[in-house]
Backbone as JSON, one array per atom type, in Angstrom:
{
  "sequence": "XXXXXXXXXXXXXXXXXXXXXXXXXXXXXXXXXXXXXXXXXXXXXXXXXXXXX",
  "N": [[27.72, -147.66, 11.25], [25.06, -147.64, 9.12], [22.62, -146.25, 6.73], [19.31, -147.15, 6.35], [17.33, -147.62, 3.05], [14.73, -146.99, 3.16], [15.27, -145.29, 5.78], [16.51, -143.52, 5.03], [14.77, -141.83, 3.53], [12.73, -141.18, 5.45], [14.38, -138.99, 6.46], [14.38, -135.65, 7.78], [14.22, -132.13, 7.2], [17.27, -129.91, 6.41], [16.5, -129.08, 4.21], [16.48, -126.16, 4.34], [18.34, -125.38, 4.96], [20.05, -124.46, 3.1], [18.77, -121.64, 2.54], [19.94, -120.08, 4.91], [22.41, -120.2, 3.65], [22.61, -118.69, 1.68], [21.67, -116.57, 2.68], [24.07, -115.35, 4.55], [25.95, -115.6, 2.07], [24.88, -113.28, 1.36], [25.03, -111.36, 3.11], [27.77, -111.15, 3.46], [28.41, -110.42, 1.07], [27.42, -107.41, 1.02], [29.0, -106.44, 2.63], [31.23, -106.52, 2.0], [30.78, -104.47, 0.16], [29.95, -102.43, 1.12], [32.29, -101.46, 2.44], [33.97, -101.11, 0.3], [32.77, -98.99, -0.61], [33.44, -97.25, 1.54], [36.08, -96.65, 1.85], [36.44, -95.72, -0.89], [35.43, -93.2, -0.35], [37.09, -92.64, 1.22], [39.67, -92.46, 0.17], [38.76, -90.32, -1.75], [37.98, -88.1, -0.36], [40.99, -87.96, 0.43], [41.89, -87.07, -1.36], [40.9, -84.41, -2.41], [40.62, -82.98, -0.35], [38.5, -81.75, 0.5], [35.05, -82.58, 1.81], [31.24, -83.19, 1.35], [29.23, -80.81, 1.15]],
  "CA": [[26.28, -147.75, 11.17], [24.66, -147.26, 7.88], [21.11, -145.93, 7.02], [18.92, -148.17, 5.13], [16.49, -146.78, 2.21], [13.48, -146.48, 3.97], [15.3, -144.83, 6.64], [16.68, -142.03, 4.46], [13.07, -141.17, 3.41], [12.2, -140.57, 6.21], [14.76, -137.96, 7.28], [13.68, -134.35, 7.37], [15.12, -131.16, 7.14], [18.45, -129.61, 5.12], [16.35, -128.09, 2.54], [15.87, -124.67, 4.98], [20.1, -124.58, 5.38], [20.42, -123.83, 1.91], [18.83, -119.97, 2.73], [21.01, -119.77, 5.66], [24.0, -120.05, 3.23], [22.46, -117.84, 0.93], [21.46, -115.2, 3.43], [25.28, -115.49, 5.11], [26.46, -115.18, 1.15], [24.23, -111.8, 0.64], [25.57, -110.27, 3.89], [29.31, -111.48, 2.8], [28.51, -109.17, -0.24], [27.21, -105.91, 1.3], [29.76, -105.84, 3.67], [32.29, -106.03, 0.67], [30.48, -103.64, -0.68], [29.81, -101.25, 2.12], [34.04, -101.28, 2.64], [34.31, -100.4, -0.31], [31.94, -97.6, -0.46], [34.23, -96.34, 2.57], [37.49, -97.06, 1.31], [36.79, -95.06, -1.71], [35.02, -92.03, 0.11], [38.48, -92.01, 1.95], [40.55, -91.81, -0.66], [38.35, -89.09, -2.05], [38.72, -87.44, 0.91], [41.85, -87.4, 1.13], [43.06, -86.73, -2.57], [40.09, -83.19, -2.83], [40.42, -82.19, 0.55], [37.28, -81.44, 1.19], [33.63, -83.23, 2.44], [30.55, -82.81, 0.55], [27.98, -80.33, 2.28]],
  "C": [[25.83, -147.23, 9.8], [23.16, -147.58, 8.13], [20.69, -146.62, 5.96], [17.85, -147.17, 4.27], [15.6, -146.07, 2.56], [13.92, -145.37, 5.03], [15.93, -143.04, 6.0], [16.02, -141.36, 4.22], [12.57, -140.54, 4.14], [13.0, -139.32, 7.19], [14.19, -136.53, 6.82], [14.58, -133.17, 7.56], [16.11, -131.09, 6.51], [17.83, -128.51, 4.42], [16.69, -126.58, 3.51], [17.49, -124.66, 5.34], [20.05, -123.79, 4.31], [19.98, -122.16, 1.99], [19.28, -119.28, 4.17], [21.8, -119.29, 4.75], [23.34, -119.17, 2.23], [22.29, -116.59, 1.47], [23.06, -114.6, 3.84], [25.93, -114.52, 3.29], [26.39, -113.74, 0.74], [24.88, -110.83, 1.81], [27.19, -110.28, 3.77], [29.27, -110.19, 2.03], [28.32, -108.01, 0.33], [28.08, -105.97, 2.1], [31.21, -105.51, 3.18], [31.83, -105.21, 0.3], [30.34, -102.06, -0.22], [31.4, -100.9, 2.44], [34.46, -100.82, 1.68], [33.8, -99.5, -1.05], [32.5, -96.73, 0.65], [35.42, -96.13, 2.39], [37.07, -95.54, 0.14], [36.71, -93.46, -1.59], [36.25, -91.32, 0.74], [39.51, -91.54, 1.39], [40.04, -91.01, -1.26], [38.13, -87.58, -1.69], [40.11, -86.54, 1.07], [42.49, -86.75, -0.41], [41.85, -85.19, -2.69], [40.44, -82.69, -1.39], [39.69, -81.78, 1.45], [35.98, -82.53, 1.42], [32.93, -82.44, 1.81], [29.66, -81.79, 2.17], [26.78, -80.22, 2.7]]
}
């Protein structure tokens, strides 16, 4: 089945995925980013010994 000209015109929607995949992309990042904001606290941790107070 193939869509004829007119009929492509008239489809709607798509544009509003694109800040899905951008929202998805931004929580991708903080969650890399938050891991390794824990990661490093751990090895800081563990190489001083101590916890801040």
């Amino acid at each position: 089945m193939e869509i004829e000209k007119k009929e492509l015109i008239t489809i709607n929607g798509g544009a509003y995925s694109i800040g899905t995949v951008i929202n998805s992309i931004t929580k991708i990042i903080n969650t890399v980013l938050e891991l390794g904001r824990t990661v490093g606290s751990t090895f800081r941790y563990a190489k001083n010994k101590y916890m801040c107070r």
